[in-house]
C-alpha positions in Angstrom: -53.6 40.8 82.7 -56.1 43.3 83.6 -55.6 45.9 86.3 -57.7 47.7 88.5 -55.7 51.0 87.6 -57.6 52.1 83.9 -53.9 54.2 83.5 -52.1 51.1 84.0 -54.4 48.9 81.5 -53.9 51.8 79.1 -50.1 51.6 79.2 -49.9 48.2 79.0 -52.1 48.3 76.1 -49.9 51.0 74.2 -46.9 49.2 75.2 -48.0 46.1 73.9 -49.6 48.2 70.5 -45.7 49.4 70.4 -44.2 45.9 70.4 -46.2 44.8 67.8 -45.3 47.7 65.5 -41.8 46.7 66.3 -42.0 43.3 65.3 -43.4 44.4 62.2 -41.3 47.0 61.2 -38.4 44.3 61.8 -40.6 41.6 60.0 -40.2 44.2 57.1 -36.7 45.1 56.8 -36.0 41.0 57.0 -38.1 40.4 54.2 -36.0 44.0 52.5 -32.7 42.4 52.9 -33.5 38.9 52.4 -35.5 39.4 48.9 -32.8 42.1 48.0 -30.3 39.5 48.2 -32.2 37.1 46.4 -33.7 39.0 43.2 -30.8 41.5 42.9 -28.2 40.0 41.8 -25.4 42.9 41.3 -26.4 44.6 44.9 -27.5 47.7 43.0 -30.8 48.8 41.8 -31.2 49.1 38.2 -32.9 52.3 37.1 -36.3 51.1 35.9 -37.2 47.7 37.6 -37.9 45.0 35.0 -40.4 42.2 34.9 -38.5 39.5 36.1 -37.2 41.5 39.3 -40.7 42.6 40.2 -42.0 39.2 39.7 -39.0 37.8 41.8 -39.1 40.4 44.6 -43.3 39.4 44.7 -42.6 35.7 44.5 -40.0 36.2 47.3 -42.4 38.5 49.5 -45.0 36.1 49.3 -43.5 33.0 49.9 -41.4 34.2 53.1 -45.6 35.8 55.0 -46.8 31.5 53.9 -43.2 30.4 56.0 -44.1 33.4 58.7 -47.8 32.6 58.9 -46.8 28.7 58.9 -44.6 29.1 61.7 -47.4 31.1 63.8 -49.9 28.4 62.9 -47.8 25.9 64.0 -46.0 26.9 67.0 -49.7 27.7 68.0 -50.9 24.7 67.3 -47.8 23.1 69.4 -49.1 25.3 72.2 -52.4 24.7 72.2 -51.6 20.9 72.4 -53.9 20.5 68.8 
């Protein structure tokens, strides 16, 4: 949705730049909470992070972007009628 007005186009591009970094910044603090609750069992951080929690909290990170990027694939696959 281009305008005529260059202000206008550069507003709506730095509005749209801010939603993204929203999204992301949310996409983020999901993945936190949800990993937290997964790989730490006693809801406290232990002083020196071991090898099975680092390993866990990867694992987790990783396989919750594959669901996210699955989703977006998908749903835009739906919408493209592919």
């Amino acid at each position: 949705m281009e305008s005529a007005d260059p202000q206008l186009n550069r507003f709506l591009h730095q509005l749209q730049a801010e939603t993204q970094r929203q999204k992301f910044t949310e996409q983020v603090h999901t993945l936190t909470g949800r990993c937290w609750d997964v790989c730490f069992s006693d809801y406290r951080p232990p002083s020196k992070m071991d090898g099975k929690t680092q390993t866990c909290i990867q694992n987790c990170v990783n396989r919750m972007i594959d669901a996210s990027n699955f989703m977006v694939e998908h749903l835009s696959k739906m919408n493209g009628g592919v």
